[in-house]
Structures are given as C-alpha cells and as structure tokens.
C-alpha positions in Angstrom: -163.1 194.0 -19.9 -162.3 197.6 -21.0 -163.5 198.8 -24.1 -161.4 198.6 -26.8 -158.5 200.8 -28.7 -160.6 204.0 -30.7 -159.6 204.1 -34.3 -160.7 205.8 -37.3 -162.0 203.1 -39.6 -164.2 203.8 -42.7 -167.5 201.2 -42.8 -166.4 198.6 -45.5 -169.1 196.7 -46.7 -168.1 193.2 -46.7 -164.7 194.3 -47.9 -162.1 192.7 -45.4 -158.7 194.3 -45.7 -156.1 192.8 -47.4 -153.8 191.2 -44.8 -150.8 188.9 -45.7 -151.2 186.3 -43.0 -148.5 184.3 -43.9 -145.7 186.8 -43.7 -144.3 187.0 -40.3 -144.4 190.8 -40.1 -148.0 190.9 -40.4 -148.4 188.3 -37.6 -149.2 188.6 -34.1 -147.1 185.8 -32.4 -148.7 184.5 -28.6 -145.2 183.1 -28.8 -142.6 185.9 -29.2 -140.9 186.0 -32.7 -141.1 183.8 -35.5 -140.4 180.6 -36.2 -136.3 179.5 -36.6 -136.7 176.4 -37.5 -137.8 177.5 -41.2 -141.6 176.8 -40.9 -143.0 173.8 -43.2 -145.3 170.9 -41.9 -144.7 168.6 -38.6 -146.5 166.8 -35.8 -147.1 167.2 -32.8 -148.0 164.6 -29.9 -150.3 161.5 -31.5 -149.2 162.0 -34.8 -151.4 165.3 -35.3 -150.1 167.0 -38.1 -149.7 171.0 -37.6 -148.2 173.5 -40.6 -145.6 174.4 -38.4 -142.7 172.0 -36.4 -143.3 173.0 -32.9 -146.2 175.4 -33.1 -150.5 174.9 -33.1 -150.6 178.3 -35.5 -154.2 179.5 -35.0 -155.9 182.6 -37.5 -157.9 184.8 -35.8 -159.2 188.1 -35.9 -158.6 190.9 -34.0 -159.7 192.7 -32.2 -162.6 190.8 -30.0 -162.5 190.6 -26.8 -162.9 189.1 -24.3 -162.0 186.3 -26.7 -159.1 187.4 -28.1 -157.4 191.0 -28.3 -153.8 191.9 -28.1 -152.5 193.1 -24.5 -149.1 194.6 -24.0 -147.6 193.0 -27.3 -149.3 189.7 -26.1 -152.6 188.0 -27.8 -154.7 187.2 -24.4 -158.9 186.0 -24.3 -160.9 183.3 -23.7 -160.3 181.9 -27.1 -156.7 181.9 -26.6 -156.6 180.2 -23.6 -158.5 177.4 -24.8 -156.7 176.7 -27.1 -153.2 176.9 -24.7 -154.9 174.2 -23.6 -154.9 171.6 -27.1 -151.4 173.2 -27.5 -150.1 172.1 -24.0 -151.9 168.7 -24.8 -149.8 168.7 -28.2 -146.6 169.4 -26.3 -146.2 172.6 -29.0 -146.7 176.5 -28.7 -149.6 178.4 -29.8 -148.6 180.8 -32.4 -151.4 183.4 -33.6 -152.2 185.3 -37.0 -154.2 188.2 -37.3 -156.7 187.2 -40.7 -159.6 188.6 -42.3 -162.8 187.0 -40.7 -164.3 186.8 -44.1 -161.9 184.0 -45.0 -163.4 181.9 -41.5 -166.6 180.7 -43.6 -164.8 179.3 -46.4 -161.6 177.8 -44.8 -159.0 179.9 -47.1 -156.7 179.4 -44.4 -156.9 176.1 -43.4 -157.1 174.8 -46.8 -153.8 176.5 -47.9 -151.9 175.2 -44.8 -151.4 178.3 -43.3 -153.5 177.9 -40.2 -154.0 174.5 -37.7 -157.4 175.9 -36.6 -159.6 179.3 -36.9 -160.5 180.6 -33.3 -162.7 184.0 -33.3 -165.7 183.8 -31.3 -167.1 182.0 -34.3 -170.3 180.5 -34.2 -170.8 177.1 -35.6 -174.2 177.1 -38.8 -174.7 174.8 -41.5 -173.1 176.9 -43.8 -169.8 177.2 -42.3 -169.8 173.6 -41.9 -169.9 173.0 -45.9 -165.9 174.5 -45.7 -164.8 173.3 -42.4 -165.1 171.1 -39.7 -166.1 171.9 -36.3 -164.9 171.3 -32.7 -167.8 170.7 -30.0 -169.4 173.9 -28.8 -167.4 175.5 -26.5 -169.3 178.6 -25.7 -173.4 179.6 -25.7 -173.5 183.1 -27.5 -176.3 185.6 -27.9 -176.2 188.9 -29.5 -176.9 192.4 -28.2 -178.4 195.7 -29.5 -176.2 198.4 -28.3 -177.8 201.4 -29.0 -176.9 205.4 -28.0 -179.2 206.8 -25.6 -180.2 209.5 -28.0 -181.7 207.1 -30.4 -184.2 205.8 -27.8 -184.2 202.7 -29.3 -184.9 200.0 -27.1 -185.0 196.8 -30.1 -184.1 195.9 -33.6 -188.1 196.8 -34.0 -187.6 200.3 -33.2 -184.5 200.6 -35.2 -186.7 199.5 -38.0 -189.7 201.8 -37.2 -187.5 204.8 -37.1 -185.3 204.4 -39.7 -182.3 204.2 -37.2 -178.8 203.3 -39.2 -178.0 200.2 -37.3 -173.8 198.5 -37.9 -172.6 195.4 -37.9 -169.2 193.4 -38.3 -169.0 192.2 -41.9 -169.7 188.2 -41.8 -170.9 187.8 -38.5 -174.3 186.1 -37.8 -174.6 189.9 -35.7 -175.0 191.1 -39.5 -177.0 188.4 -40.9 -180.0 188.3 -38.0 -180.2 191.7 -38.9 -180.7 191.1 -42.6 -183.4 188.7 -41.5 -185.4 191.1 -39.9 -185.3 193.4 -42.9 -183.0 195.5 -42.0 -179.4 196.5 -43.7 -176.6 196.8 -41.3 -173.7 199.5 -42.0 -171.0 196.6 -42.1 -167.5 197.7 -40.8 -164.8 194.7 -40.8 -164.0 194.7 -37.1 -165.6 195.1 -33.7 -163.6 197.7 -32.4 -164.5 199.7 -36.1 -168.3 198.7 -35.1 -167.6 200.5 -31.4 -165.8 203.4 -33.7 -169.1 203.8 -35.6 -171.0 204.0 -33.0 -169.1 206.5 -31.1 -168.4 208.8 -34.1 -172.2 208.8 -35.1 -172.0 206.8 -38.4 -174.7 204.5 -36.9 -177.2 204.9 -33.8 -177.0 201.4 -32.5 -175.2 198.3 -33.5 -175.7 194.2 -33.1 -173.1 192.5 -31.6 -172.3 189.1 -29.5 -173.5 189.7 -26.0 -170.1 188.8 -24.4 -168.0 192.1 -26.4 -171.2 194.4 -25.4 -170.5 193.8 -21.9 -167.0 194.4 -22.5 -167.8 197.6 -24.1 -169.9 198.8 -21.1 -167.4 198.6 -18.5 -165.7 202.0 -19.7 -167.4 204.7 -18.1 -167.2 207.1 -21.0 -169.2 204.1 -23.3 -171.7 202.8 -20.6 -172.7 207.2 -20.4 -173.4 207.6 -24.0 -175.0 204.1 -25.2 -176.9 201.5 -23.4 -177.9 197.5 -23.4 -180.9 198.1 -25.7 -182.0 194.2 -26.2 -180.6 190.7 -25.5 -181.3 188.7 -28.9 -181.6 184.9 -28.5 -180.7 183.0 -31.5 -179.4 179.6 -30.5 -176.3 180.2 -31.1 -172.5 178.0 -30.0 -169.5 179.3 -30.9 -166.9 176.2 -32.0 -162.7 176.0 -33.4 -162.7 175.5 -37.1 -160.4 172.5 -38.7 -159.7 171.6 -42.0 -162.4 169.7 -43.6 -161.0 166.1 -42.3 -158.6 166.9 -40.3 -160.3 164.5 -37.6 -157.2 163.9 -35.7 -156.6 167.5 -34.3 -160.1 168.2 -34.4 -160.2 164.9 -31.7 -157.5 166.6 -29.9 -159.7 170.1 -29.4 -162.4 167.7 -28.0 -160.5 166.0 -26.3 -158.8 169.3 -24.4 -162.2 170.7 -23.9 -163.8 167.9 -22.5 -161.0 167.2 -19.6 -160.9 171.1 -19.7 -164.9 171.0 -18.1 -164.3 167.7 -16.2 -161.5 169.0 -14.0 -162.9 172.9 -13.0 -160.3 174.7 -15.5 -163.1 175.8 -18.4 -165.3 177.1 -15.5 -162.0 178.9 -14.3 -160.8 180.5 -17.5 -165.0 181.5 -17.9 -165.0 183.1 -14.9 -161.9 185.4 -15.5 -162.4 186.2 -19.2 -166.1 186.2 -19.6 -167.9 186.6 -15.9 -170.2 184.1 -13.6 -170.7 180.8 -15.4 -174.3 180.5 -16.3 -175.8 177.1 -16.3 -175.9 177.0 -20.2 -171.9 177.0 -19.8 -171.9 174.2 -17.8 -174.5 171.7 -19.1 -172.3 172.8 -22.8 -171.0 169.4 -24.7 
C-alpha cells in the first residue's frame, strides 16, 4: 500500500473537525451519486432495517488504509470490502460517509439514523461497547512505533527516556496505550495528519495500528527517513459497530463474515489488502 496523500494539517487535540455527514456534498459515495429515491428508512433482505431504501450506508473515517482510503473518486480497503460482502447478502449497495472518528465510541451516528454500521479499523473495548454493539472480530490488530531514524528511538521506553514528542490519532487505542505508559501523545485527528507530523518534524515518532505502518513503509521516500521502531502487542480485534440492538443486521455482519472465512474469500480479500494471512487471521471467530 503506498503511503498516503501529504497534507498540511495542524495537531488538534481531541478536536475532530466539524463534518456534516448527512449532507450529500460532504459524502464520499462507494456507490456514485446520491440517493434518488429521497433517502428515509427501508429494508433490505430478512427484514433488516437500513436508513436508506436500497443502500447499507456505512460512516467511516478517512483516510486509513489499507482499510479504507479513497482511490480514483472510489472508497476501496479491507473494510470496505467486507462489508460489500453484508451488502451483497442484503441485496443493497454500500454507500459510505466520511465522519469524525470521535463520534465511533459513542454511536452519534448510528443513534441518529444516519449510519447502518461504523467500519474504521475500530477495535472492539468495553467502553465502546457501553454505546454500541459489536460484530465478531474480524481482524487481529497490533500497534507500531514508527519512529524517524534521527530520533534513535527504538520503543515507547526510549521515547519516554529522552523526552521524544511522540503523535497519535485522536481516539484511537494508538493514543490511549500511550497515555498508559505515561506518556502524552501530540493528537492529530487523522492518520495521514499523524504521517504529516511525522514528516514535517512536529513529532519524532508516532503509534499507530501495525497494518497502516506497513502501508506507510512501502514509499521509498518514508521507509529512508523513519523506521519500524517496535511491534506493540495489546490484544487487540478490530469489529463493525451497530446500533445498540440492532441484532438483526448485526446477525447479518456475522453471518457475511462467517461464510466469508468458510468459503476462502476473507483469506482472499486479506491477502490483497493487508499481506500473508497469519494464523491469528485464520483461527479469528
């Protein structure tokens, strides 16, 4: 995965910008333009109820590959092909808005009927599950010190120890391990405004989900200045958000990842977006 876009983005701390999700101008549509049919509530296949006749609208936040990042107009990842998947299931489209990633925790956008599910690389903790519901685990994540060469940092230790300014995306459990090893994270409100930090200096390292370092590392230009400084293991799965009790479409994400891993196309769509499938990946439920 190449690195992504370079833009000049101030460190916010935990102040996601203001983004009108519902508005069709501010959307990013997997399916091209918006709805015709005038929007409002419907159902899909099995009675599942979805916010929109004919579409599985998903929030997201971009960008964060390889899970989801736009590419040539289109919204393309891991993520997003999963959830093709439920969609295809559903007999409806996928249709994709670009939110603040603070709003993931506390369900703003399920709860005001804006959104059918949340996908971003989100990992599933006890606190997010006060606000929504969760899918199985779909993915094993760890996260990653990136760190620039200069620093000679080689852990969130010697970040620490030298007084290093470490970043972080705002609201990710990136930015809270780092918090629980004393330390406190520059927090910018995207990862490709974390890579921007990194490469303009405003930080000498960031932490980061394993997966989107990797992705960062295959550009030549970022792999010369900064290096894999530590692989962090905290545990963590990454699941789709629902409504709190909306059982029947969170059955149908289940459902679509679990034939998904029976019949070879998980391991496929693993293999193209993320790399070789690692044991954890398979043995996931």
């Amino acid at each position: 995965m190449t690195s992504t876009a370079d833009r000049t983005t101030a460190p916010a701390r935990r102040r996601p910008r203001a983004l009108p999700a519902a508005a069709c101008a501010a959307a990013l549509l997997l399916a091209a333009g918006c709805g015709s049919d005038g929007g409002g509530p419907g159902e899909a296949k099995g009675g599942v109820p979805v916010v929109e006749q004919g579409k599985l609208t998903t929030c997201t936040h971009l960008p964060y590959p390889p899970f989801q990042s736009e590419r040539d107009g289109r919204v393309v990842g891991f993520d997003v092909a999963l959830v093709d998947l439920v969609a295809e299931d559903l007999g409806v489209e996928q249709k994709i808005l670009d939110t603040p990633f603070e709003n993931f925790k506390t369900g703003a956008f399920l709860n005001s009927g804006e959104c059918d599910l949340a996908a971003a690389g989100m990992t599933i903790t006890d606190e997010r599950k006060k606000n929504v519901d969760f899918s199985l685990p779909y993915f094993d994540a760890t996260q990653a010190l990136l760190a620039s060469k200069k620093s000679g940092a080689a852990s969130l230790a010697d970040v620490k120890a030298r007084t290093l300014r470490l970043g972080a995306q705002a609201g990710t459990t990136g930015e809270s391990h780092a918090k629980s090893q004393g330390l406190d994270p520059v927090a910018f409100e995207s990862s490709d405004a974390v890579l921007n930090g990194l490469r303009t200096g405003q930080v000498d390292a960031v932490v980061i989900d394993y997966p989107v370092v990797q992705g960062w590392l295959k550009d030549p230009a970022t792999a010369d200045a900064f290096r894999l400084a530590e692989d962090i293991e905290t545990g963590e799965q990454y699941g789709f958000s629902v409504k709190k009790g909306n059982d029947a479409l969170r059955a149908a994400i289940d459902k679509a990842l679990r034939d998904a891993k029976a019949d070879g196309t998980y391991d496929k769509l693993y293999e193209e977006w993320i790399g070789p499938l690692p044991a954890s990946a398979k043995d996931a439920s």
